[in-house]
C-alpha positions as CSV (number, residue, x, y, z in Angstrom):
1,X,-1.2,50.8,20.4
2,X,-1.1,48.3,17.8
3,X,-4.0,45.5,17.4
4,X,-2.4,42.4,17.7
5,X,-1.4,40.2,15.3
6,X,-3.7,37.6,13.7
7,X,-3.1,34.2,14.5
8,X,-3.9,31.8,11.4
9,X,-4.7,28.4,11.5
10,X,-3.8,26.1,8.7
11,X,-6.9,25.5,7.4
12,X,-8.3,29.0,7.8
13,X,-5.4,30.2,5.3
14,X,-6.3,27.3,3.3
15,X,-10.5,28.3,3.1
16,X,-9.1,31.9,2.4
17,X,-7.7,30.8,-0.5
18,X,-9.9,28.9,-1.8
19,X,-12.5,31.2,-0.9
20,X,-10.2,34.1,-3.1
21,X,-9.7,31.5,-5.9
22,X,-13.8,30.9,-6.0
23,X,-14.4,34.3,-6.5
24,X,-11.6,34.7,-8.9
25,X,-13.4,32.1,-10.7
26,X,-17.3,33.3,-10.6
27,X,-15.5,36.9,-11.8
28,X,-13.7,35.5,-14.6
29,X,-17.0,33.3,-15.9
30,X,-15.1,30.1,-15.4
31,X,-17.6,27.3,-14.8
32,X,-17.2,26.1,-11.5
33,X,-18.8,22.2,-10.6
34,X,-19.9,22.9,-7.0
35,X,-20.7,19.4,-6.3
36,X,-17.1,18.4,-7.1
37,X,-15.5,21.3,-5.0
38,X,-13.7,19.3,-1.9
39,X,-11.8,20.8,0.6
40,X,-10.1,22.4,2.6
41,X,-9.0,19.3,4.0
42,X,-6.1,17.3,4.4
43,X,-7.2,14.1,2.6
44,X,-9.0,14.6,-0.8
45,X,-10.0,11.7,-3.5
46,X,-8.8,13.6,-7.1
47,X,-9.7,11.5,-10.4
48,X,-10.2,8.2,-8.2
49,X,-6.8,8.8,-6.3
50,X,-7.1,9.4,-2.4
51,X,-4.6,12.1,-1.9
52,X,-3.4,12.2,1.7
53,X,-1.5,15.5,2.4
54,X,-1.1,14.5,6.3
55,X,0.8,11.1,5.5
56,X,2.4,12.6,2.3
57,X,0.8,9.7,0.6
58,X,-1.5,9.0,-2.5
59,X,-3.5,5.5,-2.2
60,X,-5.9,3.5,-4.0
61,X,-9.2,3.5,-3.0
62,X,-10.2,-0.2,-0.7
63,X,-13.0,-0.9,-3.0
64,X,-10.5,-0.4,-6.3
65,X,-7.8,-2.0,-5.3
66,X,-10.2,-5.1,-3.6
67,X,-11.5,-5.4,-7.0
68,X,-8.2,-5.6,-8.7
69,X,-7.2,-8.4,-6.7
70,X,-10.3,-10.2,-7.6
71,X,-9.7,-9.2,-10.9
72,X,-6.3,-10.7,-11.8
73,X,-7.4,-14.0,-9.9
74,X,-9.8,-14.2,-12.7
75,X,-7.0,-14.6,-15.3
76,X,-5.4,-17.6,-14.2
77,X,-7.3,-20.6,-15.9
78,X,-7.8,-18.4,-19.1
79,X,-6.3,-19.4,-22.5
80,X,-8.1,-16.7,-24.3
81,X,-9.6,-13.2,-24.0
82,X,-11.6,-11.2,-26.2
83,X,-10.5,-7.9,-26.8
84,X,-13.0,-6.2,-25.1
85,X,-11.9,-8.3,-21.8
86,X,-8.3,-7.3,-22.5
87,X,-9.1,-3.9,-22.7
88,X,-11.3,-3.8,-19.7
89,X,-7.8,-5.0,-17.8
90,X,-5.3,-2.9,-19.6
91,X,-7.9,0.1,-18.0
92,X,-7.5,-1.4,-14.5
93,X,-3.8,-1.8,-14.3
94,X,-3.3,1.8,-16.1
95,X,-5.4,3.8,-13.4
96,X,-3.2,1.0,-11.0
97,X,-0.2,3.0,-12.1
98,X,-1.4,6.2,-10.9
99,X,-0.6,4.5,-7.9
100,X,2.5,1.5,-9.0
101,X,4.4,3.2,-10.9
102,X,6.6,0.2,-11.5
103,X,3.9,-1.0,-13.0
104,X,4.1,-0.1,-16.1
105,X,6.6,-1.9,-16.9
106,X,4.8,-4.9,-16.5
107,X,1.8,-3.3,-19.1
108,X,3.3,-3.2,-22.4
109,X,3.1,-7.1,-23.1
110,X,-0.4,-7.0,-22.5
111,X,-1.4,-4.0,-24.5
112,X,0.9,-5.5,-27.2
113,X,-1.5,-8.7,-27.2
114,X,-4.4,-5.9,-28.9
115,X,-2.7,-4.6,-31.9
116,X,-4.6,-5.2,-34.6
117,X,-7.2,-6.1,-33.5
118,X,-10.5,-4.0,-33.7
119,X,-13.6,-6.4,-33.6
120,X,-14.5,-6.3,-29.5
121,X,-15.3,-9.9,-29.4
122,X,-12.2,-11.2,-31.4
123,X,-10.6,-13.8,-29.2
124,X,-6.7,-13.3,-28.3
125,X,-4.8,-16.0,-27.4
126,X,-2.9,-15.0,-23.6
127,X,0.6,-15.9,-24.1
128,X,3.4,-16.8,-21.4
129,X,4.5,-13.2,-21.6
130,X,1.3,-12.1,-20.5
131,X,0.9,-14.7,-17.8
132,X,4.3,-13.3,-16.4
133,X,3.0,-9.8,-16.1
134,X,-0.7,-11.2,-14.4
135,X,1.7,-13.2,-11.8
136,X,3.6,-10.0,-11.2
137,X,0.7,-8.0,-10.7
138,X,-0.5,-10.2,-8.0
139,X,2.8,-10.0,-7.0
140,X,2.4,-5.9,-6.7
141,X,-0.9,-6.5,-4.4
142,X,0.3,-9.1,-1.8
143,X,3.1,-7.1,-0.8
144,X,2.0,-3.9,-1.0
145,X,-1.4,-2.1,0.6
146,X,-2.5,0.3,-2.5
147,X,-0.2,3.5,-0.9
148,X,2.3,5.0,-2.5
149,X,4.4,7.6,-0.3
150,X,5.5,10.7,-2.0
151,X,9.1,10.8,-2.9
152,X,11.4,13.3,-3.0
153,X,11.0,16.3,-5.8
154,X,15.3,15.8,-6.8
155,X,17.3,13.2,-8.1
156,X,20.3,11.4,-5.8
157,X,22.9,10.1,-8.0
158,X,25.8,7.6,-7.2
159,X,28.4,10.2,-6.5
160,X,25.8,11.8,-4.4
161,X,24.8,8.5,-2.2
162,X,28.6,6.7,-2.5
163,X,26.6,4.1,-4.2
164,X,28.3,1.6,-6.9
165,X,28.2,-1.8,-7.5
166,X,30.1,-4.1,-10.2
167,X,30.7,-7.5,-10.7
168,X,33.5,-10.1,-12.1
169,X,32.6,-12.2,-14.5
170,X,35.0,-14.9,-12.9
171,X,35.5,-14.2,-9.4
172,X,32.8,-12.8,-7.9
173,X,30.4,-9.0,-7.1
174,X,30.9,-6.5,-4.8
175,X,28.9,-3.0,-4.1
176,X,29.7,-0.2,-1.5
177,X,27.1,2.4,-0.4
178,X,28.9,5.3,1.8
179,X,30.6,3.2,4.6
180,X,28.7,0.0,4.7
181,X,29.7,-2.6,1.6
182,X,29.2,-6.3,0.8
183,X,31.2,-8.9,-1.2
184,X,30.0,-12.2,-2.6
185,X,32.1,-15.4,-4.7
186,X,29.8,-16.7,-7.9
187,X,28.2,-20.1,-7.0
188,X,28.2,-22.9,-9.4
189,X,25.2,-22.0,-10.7
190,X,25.5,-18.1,-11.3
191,X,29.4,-18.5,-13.4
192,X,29.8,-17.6,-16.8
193,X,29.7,-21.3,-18.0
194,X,26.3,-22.0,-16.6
195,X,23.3,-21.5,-19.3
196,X,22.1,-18.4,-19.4
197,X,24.6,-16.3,-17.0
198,X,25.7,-13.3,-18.8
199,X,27.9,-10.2,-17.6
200,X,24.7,-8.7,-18.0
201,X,23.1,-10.9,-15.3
202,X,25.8,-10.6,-13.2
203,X,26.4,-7.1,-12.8
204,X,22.1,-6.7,-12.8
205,X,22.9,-9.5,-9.8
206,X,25.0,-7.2,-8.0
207,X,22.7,-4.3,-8.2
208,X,20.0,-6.5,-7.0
209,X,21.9,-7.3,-3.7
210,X,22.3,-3.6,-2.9
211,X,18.7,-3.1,-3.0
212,X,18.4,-6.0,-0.7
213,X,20.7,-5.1,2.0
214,X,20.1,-1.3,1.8
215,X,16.7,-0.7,-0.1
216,X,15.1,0.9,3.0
217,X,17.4,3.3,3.4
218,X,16.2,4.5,0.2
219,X,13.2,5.1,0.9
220,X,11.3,8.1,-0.9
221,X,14.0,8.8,-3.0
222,X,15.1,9.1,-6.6
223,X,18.3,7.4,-7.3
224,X,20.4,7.6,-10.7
225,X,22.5,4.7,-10.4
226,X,25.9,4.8,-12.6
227,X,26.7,1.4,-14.1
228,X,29.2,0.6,-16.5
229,X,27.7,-2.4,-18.1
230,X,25.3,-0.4,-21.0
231,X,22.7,-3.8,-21.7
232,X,22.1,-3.5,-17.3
233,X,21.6,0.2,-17.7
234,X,18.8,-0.7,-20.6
235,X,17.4,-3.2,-18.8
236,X,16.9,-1.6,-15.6
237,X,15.4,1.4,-17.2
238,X,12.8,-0.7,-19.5
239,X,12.8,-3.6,-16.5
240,X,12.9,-5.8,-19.2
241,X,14.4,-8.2,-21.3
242,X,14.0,-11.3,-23.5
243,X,15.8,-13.3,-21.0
244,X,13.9,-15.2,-18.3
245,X,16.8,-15.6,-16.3
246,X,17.5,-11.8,-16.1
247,X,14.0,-11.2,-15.5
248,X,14.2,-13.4,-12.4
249,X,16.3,-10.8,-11.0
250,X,14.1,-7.3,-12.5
251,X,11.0,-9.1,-10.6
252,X,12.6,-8.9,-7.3
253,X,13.8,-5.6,-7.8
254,X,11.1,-3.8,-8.9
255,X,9.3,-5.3,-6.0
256,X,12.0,-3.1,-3.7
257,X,11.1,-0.7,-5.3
258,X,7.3,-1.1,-4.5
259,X,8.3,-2.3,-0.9
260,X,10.5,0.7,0.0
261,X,8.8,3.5,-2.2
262,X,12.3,4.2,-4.3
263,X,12.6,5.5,-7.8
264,X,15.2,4.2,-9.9
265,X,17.1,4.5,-12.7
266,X,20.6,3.9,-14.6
267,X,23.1,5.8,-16.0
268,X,26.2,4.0,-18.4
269,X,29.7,5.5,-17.3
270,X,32.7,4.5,-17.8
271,X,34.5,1.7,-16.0
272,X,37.4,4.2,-14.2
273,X,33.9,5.7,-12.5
274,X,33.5,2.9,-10.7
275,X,36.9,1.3,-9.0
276,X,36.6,1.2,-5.8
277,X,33.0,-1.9,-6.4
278,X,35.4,-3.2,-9.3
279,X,38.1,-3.7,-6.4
280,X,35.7,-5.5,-4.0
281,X,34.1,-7.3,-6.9
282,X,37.8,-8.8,-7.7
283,X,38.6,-9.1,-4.2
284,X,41.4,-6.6,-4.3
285,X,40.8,-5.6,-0.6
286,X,44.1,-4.1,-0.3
287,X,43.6,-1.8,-3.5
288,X,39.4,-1.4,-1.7
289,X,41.1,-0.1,1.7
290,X,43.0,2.3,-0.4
291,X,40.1,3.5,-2.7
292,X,37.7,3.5,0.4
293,X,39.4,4.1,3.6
294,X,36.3,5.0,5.1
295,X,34.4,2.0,4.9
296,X,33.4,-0.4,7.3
297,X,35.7,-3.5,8.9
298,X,33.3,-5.9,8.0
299,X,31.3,-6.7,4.9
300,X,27.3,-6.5,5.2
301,X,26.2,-10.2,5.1
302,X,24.6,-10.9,2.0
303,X,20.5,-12.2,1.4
304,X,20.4,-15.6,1.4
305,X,17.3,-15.9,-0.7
306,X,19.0,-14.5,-3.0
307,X,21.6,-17.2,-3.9
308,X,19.1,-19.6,-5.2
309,X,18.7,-17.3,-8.1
C-alpha cells in the first residue's frame, strides 16, 4: 500500500524553496545578506515598497507617503529653491512613482528647472510650470491612499473593449464602450470659436467623458485606445502640452487613472476605424443604430462637472 500523499501548504512550498534557493546560494559562493532575507510571507517591504501579495497590491509605506504630503505643503509660498532643495524633491516624487505611475508625467518640468546648474546652493527661480506639477502632486495624495493595485500583465485594445470615442468640431462628442454609449452638444464655451478650443481639446474632451462614466470598469487594466486625432494620441501619451486649456482636461484624467488603477495609452488610426463614435458624435443615430445595433436605448448621462471645463 501506498503512503499517502503529502499535503502542502502554501507557505511550506514557499520555505522549501527558499530554503533550496539558500543553499543553492551558500554552494555557489554567492553572498547572501541574512539580515535582509524576509520571508516567506505574504506581505514584504522590497527597496522601500510594501509588496502585498494577498491584496495584489504594492503601497507606499505611512511614514513615506505622510512625509510627502508634508513635503509638497512646504512648496507653496516658495519663489525660489536651491538646487540642492530641488533635488531633495525630484528624489521624493521619483521613489513616489514606484508607486504613481502617472506621476511621472508631472516630473519632467521640475527636473528641467536643474539643468545647468551644478553649484548645490545656486538659487532657481520655481516657475508656474512647476507650481502646476506641486498642485498636481497634492492632487495625487488627497485622492488616493499610497496603494497601487496590480494590473493586468496584457494590453486591451479598443477593438478588444468596443471602446471609441470622437468628437465634431461643430456639433457635438460622442463615445460607445460595448453596449453602453453617451452623446453630448458643445456648450458655448467648448465651440471652435471660443479661445483656446481646438479639435485637439475636443476629441481629448470626449475621451475624458468615457473615463468618467466608465473608468471603474477599467479597473486594473491596460487599455490601448485608438484615436484618430494624432496631436490627442501625443498628448495622452506624454499627458502634456503647452496648452493650459488642454491640460485642464489631462489633470482630470490622469487622476482616473490614479482613482481606478488603469493604464493608458493611444494609438492614431485612421478615421474609417472609428465610425460608429463619429456617427454619435454627429448625431447620425440612424447611421449609429446601424453601425451598433447592439447598443443600449438610452445614452449614459453625462458628468456634470465636467461641463464647466
Amino acid at each position: 500500500m501506498e503512503p499517502p500523499a503529502q499535503t502542502w501548504l502554501p507557505s511550506q512550498a514557499c520555505q522549501t524553496s527558499l530554503s533550496s534557493m539558500l543553499l543553492t546560494f551558500r554552494t555557489l559562493g554567492v553572498p547572501i545578506a541574512e539580515h535582509k532575507t524576509e520571508g516567506p510571507s505574504l506581505i514584504i517591504e522590497f527597496l522601500g515598497i510594501i509588496i502585498d501579495s494577498q491584496k495584489m497590491e504594492a503601497r507606499l509605506p505611512s511614514d513615506k507617503l505622510n512625509r510627502l504630503f508634508v513635503d509638497l505643503n512646504s512648496w507653496h509660498t516658495k519663489n525660489t529653491a536651491t538646487l540642492q532643495e530641488l533635488q531633495s524633491l525630484i528624489g521624493t516624487l521619483n521613489f513616489a512613482c514606484k508607486v504613481i505611475a502617472p506621476g511621472r508625467a508631472f516630473l519632467q518640468r521640475i527636473i528641467n528647472l536643474t539643468r545647468g546648474v551644478s553649484k548645490p546652493h545656486h538659487h532657481i527661480r520655481l516657475t508656474n510650470g512647476f507650481r502646476e506639477d506641486v498642485k498636481m502632486w497634492q492632487l495625487f495624495l488627497k485622492d488616493w491612499n499610497g496603494t497601487s493595485l496590480f494590473l493586468n500583465s496584457f494590453w486591451e485594445n479598443s477593438t478588444n473593449l468596443s471602446l471609441y470615442t470622437d468628437a465634431s468640431g461643430t456639433l457635438g462628442f460622442g463615445g460607445i464602450f460595448r453596449n453602453q454609449w453617451f452623446q453630448g452638444k458643445w456648450l458655448p464655451h467648448q465651440t471652435l470659436t471660443t479661445k483656446n478650443i481646438s479639435i485637439d481639446w475636443q476629441e481629448l474632451y470626449a475621451i475624458v467623458v468615457a473615463s468618467y462614466i466608465w473608468a471603474p470598469l477599467w479597473a486594473q487594466k491596460r487599455i490601448v485606445f485608438y484615436c484618430d486625432n494624432q496631436a490627442a494620441v501625443s498628448i495622452i501619451n506624454s499627458k502634456r502640452s503647452k496648452s493650459p486649456r488642454i491640460m485642464d482636461l489631462v489633470r482630470p484624467l490622469t487622476l482616473q487613472t490614479l482613482k481606478y488603477n488603469f493604464y493608458f495609452k493611444a494609438l492614431h488610426v485612421p478615421g474609417h476605424y472609428n465610425d460608429i463614435a463619429d456617427s454619435i458624435s454627429r448625431f447620425q443615430q440612424t447611421r449609429f443604430r446601424r453601425l451598433a445595433p447592439h447598443a443600449d436605448h438610452q445614452p449614459q448621462p453625462l458628468p456634470e462637472e465636467l461641463s464647466r471645463l
